[in-house]
N, C-alpha and C positions, 0 to 999 in steps of 0.2 A: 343489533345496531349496525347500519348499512355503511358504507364507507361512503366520504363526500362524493358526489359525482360531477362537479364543478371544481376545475382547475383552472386559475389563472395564469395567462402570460407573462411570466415577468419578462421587461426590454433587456435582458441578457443573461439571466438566468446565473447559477453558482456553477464555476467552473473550478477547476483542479488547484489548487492552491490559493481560492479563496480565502479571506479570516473567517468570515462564516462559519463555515462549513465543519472547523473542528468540534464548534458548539452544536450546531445544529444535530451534527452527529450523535453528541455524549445526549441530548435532548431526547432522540427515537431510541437511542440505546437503552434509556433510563424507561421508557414510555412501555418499552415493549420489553424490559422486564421485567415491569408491573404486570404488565396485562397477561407475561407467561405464567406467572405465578399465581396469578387470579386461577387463569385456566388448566391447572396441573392435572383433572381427572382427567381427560381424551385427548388422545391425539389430532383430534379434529377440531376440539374446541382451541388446541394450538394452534395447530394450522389457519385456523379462521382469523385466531387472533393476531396471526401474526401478518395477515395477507393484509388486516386491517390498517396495522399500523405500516406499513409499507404502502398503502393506499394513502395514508393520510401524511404521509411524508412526501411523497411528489404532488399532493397536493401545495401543501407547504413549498416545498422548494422548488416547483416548476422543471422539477430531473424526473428519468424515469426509470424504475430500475428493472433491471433487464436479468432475470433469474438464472437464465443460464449463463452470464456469466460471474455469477451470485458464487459464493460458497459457505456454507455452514459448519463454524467452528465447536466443539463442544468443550467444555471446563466442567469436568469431574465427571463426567457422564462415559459411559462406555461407548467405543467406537461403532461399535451393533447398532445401536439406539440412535447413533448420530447418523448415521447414513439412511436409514430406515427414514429417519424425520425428513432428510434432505432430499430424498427420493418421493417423499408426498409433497414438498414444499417444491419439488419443480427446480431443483437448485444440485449443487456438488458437494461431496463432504469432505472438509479438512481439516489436517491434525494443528495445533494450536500453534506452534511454532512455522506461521504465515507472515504476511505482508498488507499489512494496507497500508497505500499509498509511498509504497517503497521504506514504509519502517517495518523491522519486524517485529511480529505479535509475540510476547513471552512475558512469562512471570519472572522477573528480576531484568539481572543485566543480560544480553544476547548474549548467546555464544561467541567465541573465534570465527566462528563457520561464516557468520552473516556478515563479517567483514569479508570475504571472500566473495560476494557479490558486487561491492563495491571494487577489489581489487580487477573481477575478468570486468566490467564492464569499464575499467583505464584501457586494460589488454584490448578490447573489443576496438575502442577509439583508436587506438593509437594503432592497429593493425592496418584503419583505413586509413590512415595519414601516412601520405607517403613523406619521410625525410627528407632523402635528397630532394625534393621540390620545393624546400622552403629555407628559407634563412632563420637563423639564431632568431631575430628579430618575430620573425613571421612563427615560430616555434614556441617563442615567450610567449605570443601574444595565445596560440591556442593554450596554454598549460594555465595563464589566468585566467582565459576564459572561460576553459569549457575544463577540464579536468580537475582545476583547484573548486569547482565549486562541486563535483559530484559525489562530495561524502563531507559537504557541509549540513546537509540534511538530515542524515544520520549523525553525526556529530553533536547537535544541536542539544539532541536526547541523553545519547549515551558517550560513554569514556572510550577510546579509541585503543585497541590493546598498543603498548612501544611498537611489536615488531609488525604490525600491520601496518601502522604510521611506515616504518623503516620501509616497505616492501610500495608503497605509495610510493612517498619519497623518491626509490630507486628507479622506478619506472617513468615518472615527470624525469628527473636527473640524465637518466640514459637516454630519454627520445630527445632532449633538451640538445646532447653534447653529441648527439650520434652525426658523424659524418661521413661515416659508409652509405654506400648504397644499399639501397633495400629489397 
């Protein structure tokens, strides 16, 4: 079976936090593993099957996807096997405790660790912000802006450990009151 070879333009296409997109996602995930399990004797009839349904997904969504910078997770499968797959599949291999779309991938609840993503990327902001340049006012206004919304996201899904909340907290709190120079 040949993949479509007519893609349509959509007038703006699905972009990064679309609502679509979480669907359309669980949609190829479900599609393609059917069609792996169909295809379990060779590695090639995977590969074939899988290059399929990624053909018929940017058909569908008018994206394209871009293998290298693809990566291949595996769940219960040996790490041999998964790089092995990833390396015919034109792709990277990675271990399952990843990221799409800035959640991380795991069975149950995250670690502490994956809240430490969120904590350097406060540290990161707020390194370019310079303090003394700004007033309390002007200081508010980044910390609702742009800092109270960057572990709303993660938040959403999962339970926020107390002392990670505390170490957030502290960091909005001190660039907030800091009136040293910097």
């Amino acid at each position: 079976m040949d993949p479509p070879k007519v893609s349509s333009k959509g007038l703006r296409g699905l972009q990064q936090g679309d609502p679509l997109f979480p669907p359309l996602f669980l949609i190829v995930g479900e599609a393609l593993s059917r069609m792996l399990n169909k295809g379990e004797e060779e590695d090639s009839v995977l590969v074939d099957n899988l290059h399929f349904v990624i053909r018929c997904f940017e058909v569908v969504s008018g994206l394209k996807v871009n293998l290298t910078k693809s990566k291949l997770c595996g769940i219960n499968i040996e790490p041999k096997e998964v790089s092995d797959f990833a390396q015919k599949m034109g792709c990277a291999a990675a271990s399952f405790l990843s990221s799409f779309v800035g959640l991380p991938l795991c069975t149950g609840v995250p670690p502490k660790s994956a809240w430490d993503k969120v904590i350097n990327r406060f540290e990161s902001y707020l390194t370019k912000w310079k303090c003394r340049f700004l007033s309390r006012g002007g200081r508010l206004t980044l910390i609702k802006a742009a800092l109270s919304n960057l572990p709303v996201h993660l938040m959403s899904l999962f339970r926020c450990p107390p002392s990670k909340l505390k170490s957030i907290d502290k960091l909005m709190r001190d660039f907030f009151w800091n009136d040293k120079s910097d």
